[in-house]
C-alpha positions in Angstrom: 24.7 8.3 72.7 22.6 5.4 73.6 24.9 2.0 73.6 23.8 -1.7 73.8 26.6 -4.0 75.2 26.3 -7.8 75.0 28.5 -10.1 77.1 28.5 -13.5 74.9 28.1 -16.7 76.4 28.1 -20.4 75.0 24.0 -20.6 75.9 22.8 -17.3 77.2 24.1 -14.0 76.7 23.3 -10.6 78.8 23.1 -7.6 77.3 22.6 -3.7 78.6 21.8 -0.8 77.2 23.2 2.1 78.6 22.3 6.1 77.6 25.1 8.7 78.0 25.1 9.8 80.9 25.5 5.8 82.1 21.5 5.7 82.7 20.8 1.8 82.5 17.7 2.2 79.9 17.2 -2.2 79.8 19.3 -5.5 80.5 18.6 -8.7 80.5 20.1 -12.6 80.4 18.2 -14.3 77.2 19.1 -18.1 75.7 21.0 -16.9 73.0 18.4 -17.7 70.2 15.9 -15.4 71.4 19.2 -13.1 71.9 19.2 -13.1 68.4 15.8 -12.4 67.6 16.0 -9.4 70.3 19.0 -8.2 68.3 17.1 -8.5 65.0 13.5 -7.1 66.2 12.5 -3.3 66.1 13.7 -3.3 69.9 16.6 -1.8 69.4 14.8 1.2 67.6 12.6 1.5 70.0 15.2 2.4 72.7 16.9 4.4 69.9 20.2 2.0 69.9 23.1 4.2 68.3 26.1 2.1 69.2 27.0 -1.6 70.2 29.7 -3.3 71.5 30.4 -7.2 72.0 32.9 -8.0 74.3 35.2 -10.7 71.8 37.4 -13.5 72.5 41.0 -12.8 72.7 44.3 -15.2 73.0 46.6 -15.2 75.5 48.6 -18.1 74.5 46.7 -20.5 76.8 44.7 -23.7 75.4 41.2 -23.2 75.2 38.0 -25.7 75.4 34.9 -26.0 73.6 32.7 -23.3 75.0 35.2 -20.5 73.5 35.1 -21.5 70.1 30.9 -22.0 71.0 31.1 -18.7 72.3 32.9 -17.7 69.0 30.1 -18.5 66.9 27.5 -16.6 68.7 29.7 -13.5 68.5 29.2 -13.9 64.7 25.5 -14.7 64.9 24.9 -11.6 66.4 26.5 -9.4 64.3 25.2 -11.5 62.0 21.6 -10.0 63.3 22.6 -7.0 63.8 23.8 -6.1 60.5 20.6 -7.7 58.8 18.4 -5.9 61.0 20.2 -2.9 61.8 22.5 -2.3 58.8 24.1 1.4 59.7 24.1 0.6 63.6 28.2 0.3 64.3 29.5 -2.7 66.3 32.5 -2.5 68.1 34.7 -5.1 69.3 35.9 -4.6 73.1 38.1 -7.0 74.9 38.3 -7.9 78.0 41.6 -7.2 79.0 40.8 -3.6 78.2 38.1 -3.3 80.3 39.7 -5.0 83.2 42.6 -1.9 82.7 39.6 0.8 82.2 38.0 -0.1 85.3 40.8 -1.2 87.5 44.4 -0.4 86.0 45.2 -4.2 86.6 45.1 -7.4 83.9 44.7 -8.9 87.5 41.5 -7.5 88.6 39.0 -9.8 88.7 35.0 -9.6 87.9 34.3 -8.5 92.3 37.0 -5.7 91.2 34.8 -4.5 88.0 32.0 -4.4 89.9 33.0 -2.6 92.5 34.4 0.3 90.2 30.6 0.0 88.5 29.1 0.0 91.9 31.0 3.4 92.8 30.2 5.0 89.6 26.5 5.4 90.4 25.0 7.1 93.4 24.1 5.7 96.4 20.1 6.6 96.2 18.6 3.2 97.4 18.1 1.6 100.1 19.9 -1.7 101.6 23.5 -2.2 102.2 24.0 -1.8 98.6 22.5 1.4 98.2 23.6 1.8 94.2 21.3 -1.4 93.4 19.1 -0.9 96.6 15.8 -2.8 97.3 12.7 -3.8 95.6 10.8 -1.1 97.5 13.6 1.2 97.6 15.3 0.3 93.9 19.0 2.4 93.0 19.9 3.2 89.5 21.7 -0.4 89.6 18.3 -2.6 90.8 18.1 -5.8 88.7 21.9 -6.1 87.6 23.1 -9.1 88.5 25.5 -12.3 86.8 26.6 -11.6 83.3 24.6 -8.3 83.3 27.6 -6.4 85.1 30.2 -7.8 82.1 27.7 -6.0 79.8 27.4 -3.0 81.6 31.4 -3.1 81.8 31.4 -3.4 78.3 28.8 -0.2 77.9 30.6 2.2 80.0 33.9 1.3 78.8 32.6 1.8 74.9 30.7 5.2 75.9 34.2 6.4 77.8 36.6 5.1 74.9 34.9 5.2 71.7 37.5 7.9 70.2 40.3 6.1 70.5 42.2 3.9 67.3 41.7 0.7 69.5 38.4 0.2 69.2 37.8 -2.2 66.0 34.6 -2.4 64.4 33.1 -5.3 62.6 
């Protein structure tokens, strides 16, 4: 199965699309308007989307500003775009916290901690220190991850491991 994962954000968004054997097929960081015309174009055809999952906003009892509830409405936007332009293409909610005890059996862990679970699922096949997203003359399976991209690869693997199970909630 072929999965595109979006980590919302309150301006830009990243998203990744990841096939199933984890195989980072595209990513990028867009401004979320032309996020939405990506998620409404023929792109996702073209790399033969089957599956998406938005990582959502969930309470935990704390006050919250106004970049969640802007972050809120972008969520909705793009379904929004993906349901007009992809109509039988399922969206899955996944949150956070779930990702966070996928990678790292913790509601402590922090982003280094998902990374560095990422980082050790790939192998080592570049060059430079970091070997997984090596060099631009010596690129790993990882090259050009970076920022919100690694929340949307999160998001990817975690969909593509747990996609069985009750919790998952689709739009």
């Amino acid at each position: 199965m072929t999965t595109l994962a979006i980590d919302p954000g309150t301006t830009v968004s990243a998203f990744c699309v990841i096939a199933h054997d984890n195989t980072v097929l595209a990513k990028d960081i867009l401004p979320n308007e032309k996020m939405s015309d990506f998620l409404f174009s023929d792109h996702l055809n073209v790399l033969r989307v089957e599956l998406t999952a938005i990582e959502m906003i969930a309470s935990y009892g704390m006050a919250v500003g106004k970049e969640t509830f802007e972050t809120c409405v972008w969520i909705g936007r793009f379904v929004e775009c993906l349901t007009q332009g992809h109509p039988i293409l399922p969206i899955c909610k996944v949150y956070r916290k779930d990702v966070k005890l996928h990678f790292c059996n913790s509601m402590r862990a922090k982003d280094a901690n998902i990374r560095q679970s990422l980082l050790d699922l790939y192998p080592p096949s570049g060059g430079g220190k970091t070997p997984q997203i090596g060099t631009k003359s010596n690129r790993g399976p990882l090259y050009g991850v970076k920022s919100h991209i690694w929340s949307a690869l999160a998001v990817a693997i975690y969909y593509q491991e747990n996609k069985g199970n009750e919790e998952n909630q689709y739009f």
